[in-house]
C-alpha positions as CSV (number, residue, x, y, z in Angstrom):
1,X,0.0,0.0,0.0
2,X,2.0,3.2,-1.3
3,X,0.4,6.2,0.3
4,X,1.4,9.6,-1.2
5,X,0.3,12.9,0.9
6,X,-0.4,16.1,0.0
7,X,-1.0,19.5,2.4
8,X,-4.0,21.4,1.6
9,X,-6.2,24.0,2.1
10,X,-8.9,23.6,-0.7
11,X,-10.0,27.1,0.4
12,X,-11.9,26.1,-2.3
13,X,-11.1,22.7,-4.0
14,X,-10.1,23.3,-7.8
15,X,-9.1,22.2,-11.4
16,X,-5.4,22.9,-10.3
17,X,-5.6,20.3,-7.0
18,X,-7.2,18.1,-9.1
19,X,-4.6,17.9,-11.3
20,X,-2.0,17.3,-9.0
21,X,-3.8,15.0,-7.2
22,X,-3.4,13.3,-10.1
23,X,0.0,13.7,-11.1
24,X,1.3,13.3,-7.3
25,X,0.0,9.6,-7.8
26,X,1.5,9.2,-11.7
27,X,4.9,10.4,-10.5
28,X,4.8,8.2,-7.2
29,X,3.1,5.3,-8.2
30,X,0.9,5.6,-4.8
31,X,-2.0,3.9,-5.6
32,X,-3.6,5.7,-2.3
33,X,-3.9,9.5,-1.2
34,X,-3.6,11.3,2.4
35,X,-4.5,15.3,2.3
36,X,-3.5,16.3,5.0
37,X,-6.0,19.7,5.2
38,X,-6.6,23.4,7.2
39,X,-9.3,23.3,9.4
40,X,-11.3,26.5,9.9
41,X,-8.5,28.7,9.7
42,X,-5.7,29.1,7.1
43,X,-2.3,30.2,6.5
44,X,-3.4,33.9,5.2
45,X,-5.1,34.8,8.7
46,X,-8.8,34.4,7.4
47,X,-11.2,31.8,8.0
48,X,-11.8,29.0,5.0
49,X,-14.8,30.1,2.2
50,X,-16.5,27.1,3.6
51,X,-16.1,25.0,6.4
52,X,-13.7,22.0,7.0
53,X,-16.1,19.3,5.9
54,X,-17.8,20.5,2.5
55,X,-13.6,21.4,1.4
56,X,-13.3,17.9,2.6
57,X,-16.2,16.2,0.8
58,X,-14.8,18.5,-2.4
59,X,-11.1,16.5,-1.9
60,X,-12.7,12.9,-1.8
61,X,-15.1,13.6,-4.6
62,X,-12.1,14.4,-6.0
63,X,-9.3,11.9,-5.8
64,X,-8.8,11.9,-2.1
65,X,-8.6,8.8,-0.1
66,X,-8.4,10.0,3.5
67,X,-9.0,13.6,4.7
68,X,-7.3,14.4,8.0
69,X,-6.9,18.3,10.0
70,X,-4.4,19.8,10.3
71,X,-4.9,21.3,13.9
72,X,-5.3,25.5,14.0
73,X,-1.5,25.5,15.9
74,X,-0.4,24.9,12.6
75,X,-2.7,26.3,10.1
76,X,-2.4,30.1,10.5
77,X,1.0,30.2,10.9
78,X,4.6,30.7,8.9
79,X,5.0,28.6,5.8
80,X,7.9,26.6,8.7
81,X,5.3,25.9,11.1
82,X,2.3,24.9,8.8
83,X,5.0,23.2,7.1
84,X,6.3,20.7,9.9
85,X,3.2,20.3,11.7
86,X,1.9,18.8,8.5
87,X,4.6,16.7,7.9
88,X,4.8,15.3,11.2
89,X,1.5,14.3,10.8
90,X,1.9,12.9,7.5
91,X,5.1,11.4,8.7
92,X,3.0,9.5,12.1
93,X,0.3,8.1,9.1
94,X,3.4,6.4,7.2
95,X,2.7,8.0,4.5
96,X,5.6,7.4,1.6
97,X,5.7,10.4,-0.4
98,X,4.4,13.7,0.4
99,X,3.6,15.9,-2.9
100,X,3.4,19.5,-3.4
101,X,2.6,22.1,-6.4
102,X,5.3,24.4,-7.5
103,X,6.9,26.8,-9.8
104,X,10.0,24.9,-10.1
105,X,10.2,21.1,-9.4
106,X,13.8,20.6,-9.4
107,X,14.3,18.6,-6.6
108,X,17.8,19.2,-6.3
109,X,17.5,22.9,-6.2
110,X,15.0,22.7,-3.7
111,X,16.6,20.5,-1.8
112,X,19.7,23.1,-1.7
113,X,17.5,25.7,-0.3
114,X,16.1,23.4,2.2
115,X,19.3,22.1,3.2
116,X,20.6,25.8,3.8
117,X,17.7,27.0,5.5
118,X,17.7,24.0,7.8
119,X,21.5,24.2,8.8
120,X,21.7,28.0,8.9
121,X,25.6,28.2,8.7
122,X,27.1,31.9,9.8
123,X,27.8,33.5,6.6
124,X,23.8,33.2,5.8
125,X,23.1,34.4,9.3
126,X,25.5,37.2,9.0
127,X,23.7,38.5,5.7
128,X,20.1,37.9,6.8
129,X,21.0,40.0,9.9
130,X,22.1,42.6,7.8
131,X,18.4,42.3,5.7
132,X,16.7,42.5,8.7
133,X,18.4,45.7,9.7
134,X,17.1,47.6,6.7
135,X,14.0,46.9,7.8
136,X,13.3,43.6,5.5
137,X,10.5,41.1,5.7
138,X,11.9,38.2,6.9
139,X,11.2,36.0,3.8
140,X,12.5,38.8,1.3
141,X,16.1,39.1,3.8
142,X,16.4,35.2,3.6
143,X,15.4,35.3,0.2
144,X,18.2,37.9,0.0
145,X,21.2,35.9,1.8
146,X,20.3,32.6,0.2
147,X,21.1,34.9,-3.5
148,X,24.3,35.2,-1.5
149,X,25.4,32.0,-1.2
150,X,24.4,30.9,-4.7
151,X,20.5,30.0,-4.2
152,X,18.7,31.7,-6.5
153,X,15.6,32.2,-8.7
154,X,13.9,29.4,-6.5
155,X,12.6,30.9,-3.4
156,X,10.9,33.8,-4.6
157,X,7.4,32.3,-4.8
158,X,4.9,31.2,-1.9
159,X,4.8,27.6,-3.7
160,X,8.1,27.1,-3.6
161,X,8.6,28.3,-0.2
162,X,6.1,26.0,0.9
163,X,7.6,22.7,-1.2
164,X,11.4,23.9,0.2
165,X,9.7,24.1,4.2
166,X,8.4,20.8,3.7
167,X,11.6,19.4,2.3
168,X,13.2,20.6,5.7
169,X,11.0,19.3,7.7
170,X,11.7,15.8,6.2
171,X,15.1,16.5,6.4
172,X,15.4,17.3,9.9
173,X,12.9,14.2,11.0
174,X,15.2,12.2,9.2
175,X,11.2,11.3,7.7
176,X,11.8,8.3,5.0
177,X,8.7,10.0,3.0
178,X,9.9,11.1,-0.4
179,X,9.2,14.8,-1.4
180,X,7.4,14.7,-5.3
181,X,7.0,18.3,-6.5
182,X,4.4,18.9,-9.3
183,X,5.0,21.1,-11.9
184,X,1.8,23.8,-11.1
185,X,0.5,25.0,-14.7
186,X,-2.1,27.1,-16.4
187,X,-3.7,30.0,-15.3
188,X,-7.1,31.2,-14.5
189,X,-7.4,31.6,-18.0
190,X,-7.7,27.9,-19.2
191,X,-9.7,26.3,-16.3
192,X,-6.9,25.8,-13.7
193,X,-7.2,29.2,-11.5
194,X,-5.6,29.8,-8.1
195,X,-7.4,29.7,-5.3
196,X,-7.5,33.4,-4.7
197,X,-8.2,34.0,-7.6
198,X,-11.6,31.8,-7.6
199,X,-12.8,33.8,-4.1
200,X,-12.6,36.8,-5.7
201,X,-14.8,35.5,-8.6
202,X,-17.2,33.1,-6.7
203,X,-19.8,32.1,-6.8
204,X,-20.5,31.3,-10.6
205,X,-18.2,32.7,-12.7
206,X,-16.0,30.3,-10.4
207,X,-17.9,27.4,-12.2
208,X,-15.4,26.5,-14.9
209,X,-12.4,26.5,-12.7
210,X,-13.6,23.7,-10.6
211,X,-14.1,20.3,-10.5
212,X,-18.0,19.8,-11.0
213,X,-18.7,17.7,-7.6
214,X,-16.5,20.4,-6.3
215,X,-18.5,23.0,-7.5
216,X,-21.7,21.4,-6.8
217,X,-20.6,21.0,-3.2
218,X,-20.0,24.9,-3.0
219,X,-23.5,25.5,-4.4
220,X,-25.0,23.5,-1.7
221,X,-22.9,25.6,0.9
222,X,-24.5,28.9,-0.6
223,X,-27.6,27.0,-0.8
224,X,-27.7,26.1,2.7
225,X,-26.3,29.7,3.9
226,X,-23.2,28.2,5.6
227,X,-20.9,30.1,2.7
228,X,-19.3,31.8,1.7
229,X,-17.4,32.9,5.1
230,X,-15.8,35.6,5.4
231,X,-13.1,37.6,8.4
232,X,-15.6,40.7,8.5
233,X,-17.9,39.8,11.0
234,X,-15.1,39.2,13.5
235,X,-13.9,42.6,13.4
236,X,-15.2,43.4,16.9
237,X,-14.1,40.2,18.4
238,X,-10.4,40.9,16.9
239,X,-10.0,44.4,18.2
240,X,-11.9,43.5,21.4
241,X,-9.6,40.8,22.2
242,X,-6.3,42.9,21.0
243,X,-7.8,45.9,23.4
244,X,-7.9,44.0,26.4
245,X,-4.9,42.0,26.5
246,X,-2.0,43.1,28.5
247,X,1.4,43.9,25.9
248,X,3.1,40.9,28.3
249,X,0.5,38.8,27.2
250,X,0.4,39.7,23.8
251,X,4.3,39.2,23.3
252,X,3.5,35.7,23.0
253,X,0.9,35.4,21.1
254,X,2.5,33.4,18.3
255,X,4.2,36.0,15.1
256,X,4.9,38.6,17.9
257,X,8.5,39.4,18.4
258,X,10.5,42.1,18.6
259,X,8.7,44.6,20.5
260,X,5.7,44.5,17.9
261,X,3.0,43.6,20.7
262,X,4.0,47.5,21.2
263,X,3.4,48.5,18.1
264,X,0.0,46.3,17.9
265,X,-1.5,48.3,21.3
266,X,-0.9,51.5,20.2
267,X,-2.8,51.0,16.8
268,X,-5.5,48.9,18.8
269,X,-6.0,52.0,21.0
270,X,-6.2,54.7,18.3
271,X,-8.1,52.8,15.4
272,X,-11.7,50.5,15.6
273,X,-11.5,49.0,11.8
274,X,-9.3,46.2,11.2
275,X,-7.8,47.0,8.2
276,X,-7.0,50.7,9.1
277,X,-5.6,48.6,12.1
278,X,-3.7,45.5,10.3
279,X,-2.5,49.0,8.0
280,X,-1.1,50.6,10.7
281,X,1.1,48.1,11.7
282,X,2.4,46.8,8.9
283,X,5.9,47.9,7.6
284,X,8.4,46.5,5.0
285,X,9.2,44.4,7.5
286,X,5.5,43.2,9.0
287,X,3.6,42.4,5.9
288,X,0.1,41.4,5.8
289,X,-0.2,37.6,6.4
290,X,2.2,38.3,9.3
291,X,-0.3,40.5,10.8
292,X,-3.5,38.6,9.6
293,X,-2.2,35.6,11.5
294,X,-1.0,37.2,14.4
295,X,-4.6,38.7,14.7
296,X,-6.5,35.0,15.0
297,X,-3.6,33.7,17.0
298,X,-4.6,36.0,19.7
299,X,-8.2,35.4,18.9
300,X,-7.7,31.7,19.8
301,X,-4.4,32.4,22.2
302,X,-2.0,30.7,20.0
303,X,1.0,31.4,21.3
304,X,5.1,30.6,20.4
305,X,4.9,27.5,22.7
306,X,1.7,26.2,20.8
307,X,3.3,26.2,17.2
308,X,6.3,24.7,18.6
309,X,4.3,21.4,19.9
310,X,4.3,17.8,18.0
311,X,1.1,16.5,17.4
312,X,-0.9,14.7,19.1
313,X,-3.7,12.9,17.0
314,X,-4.6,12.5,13.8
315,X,-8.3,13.9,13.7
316,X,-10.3,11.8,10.8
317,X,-12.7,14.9,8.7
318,X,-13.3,12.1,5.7
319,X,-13.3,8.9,3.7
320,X,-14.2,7.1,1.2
321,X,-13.8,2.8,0.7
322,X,-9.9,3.1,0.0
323,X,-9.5,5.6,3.2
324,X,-11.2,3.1,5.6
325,X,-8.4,0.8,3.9
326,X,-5.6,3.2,5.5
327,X,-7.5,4.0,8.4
328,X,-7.6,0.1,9.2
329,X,-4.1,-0.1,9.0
330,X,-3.1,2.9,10.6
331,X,-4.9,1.7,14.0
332,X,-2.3,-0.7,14.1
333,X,0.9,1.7,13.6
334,X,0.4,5.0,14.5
335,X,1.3,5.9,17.8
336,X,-1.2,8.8,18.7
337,X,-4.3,8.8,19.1
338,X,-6.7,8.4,16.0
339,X,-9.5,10.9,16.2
340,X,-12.8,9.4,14.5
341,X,-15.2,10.3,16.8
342,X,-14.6,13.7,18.6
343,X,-16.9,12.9,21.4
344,X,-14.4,10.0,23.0
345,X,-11.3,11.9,22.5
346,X,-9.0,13.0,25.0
347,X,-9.8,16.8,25.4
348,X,-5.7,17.9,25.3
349,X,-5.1,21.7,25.0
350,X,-4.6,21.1,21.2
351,X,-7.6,19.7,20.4
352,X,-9.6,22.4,22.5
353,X,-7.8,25.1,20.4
354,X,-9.6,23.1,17.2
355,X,-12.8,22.9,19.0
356,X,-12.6,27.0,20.1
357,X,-11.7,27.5,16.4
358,X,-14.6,25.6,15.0
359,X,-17.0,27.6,17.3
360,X,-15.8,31.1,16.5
361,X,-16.1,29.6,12.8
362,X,-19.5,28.8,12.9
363,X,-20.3,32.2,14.3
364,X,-19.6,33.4,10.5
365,X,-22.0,31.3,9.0
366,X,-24.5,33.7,6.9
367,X,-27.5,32.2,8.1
368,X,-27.7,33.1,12.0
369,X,-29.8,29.9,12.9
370,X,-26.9,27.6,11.7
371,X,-24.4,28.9,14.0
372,X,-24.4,26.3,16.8
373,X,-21.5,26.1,19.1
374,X,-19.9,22.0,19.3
375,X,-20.1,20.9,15.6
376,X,-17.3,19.2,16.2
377,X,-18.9,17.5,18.9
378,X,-21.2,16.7,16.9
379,X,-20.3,16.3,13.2
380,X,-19.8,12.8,12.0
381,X,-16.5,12.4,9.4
382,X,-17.6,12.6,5.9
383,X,-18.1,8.8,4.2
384,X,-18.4,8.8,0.6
């Protein structure tokens, strides 16, 4: 049984995850597939277009085998953290490949990067130090000092910055999974259109960039009034949150360094509207995502020694016949807990964190009577 994995978001489920779906299992020869997916929360510092089990009924309509979360700790963070949470997870399912889209699939030239990001020698210290002194985003200065030292023209997209994270990760598990990049291709100009670029579009003109089932499944969500989901009605709760928590206590709040809890409560204090907020803070150095996250991290009270954690199940959001297949076999390896029903779990601090997340997430639902607290309580795994 070769098992390839991918990381996902599906924030929505398109033509372009299809097709790597697809070509992850060509270039593997996996016959099975693991996605390995966000939750209710992902890596730009929003909340998913729809919640975690229509995305993960779109990924097993789809090609997907087994659909597992990948806990909030992880999701809304750096591309290091979402990066090894997810592999460790993959990694504890015994999975043999994990796949990812990008610009480049050299594996050697990734596997540079990642090398040199993982060992950090002092001449690429030296001349990120001196990025970060002019004021640099963090990925632009290493971007910057791995030019230096002959990396180039590899790490300047978020795909590949992703694919090279989660070549580190493997590297410093000493994980036997095998990284397969996938060449991403098209545009949204022949069917196979980002994923931000389908949210700005949706709902219908976002019809032929999607799989069908996919796109059915979306309909329903509209249907229903459960999508599509979006950060604005948490606007109070944000700036309520950031308001009244001490600057000790905000320091950290996971993606808070350097004195910017400071810089956070004096913008809190002076403006009410997020993005005048999340504007006011943001410099060369603090760019957006950075700031998006750090504003749900406090929501939830994610903090540096959250992110930092290994996990500590592997919570089940979907299957169909050849996922019950792994899941049958992976009661007899793994050694955490496997989460199937939510209701006999072990309530660790982790899995409260995904619960808290799920709640604030239904709040956002457009129709007001569908916003019940303890869906995952009381949401069965979808079985297709």
């Amino acid at each position: 049984m070769k098992i390839v994995g991918i990381v996902s978001e599906y924030n929505p489920f398109h033509n372009g995850h299809m097709y790597q779906i697809k070509k992850a299992k060509e270039l593997s020869g996996a016959g099975f597939c693991i996605a390995v997916m966000s939750g209710s929360f992902v890596q730009r510092g929003e909340p998913a277009i729809c919640d975690k089990w229509a995305r993960a009924e779109m990924a097993l309509r789809c090609g997907v085998d087994l659909v597992v979360e990948l806990p909030v700790i992880y999701s809304a963070q750096s591309a290091e953290f979402f990066a090894t949470g997810a592999v460790r997870i993959l990694d504890k399912m015994g999975a043999d490949f994990i796949s990812f889209g990008a610009e480049n699939d050299d594996i050697e030239a990734l596997s540079a990067a990642a090398r040199l990001f993982a060992r950090e020698p002092e001449e690429f210290k030296k001349h990120l130090g001196l990025n970060l002194k002019k004021g640099i985003s963090f990925p632009k200065a290493r971007e910057n000092a791995a030019h230096v030292l002959g990396i180039k023209d590899i790490i300047s997209s978020p795909n590949n910055i992703l694919g090279i994270e989660y070549i580190k990760a493997l590297q410093r598990l000493g994980s036997k999974m095998k990284p397969v990049p996938v060449k991403r291709v098209g545009s949204q100009h022949d069917g196979v259109g980002s994923a931000s670029y389908l949210r700005s579009i949706m709902p219908i003109s976002a019809k032929e960039y999607m799989p069908r089932p996919a796109f059915k499944i979306y309909q329903r969500e509209l249907k229903n009034k459960k999508a599509p989901v979006t950060i604005a009605p948490l606007e109070i709760a944000i700036v309520s949150r950031l308001r009244i928590m001490p600057a000790s206590e905000l320091s950290l709040i996971s993606g808070v360094s350097e004195g910017l809890e400071n810089r956070i409560k004096q913008a809190v204090s002076g403006f009410s509207s997020l993005d005048d907020i999340i504007c006011r803070i943001k410099t060369k150095r603090y760019v957006l995502s950075r700031i998006r996250r750090i504003m749900i991290n406090a929501l939830l009270n994610i903090t540096h020694e959250d992110v930092i954690k290994k996990p500590e199940y592997i919570r089940i959001l979907g299957m169909n016949a050849n996922g019950q297949r792994i899941l049958k076999n992976l009661k007899s390896t793994a050694d955490i807990p496997i989460i199937v029903k939510t209701a006999d779990a072990i309530k660790t601090d982790m899995l409260l964190k995904d619960f808290a997340a799920t709640d604030i997430y239904s709040l956002l639902y457009p129709d007001k009577a569908k916003r019940c607290a303890n869906l995952d309580l009381t949401t069965s795994p979808v079985i297709i």
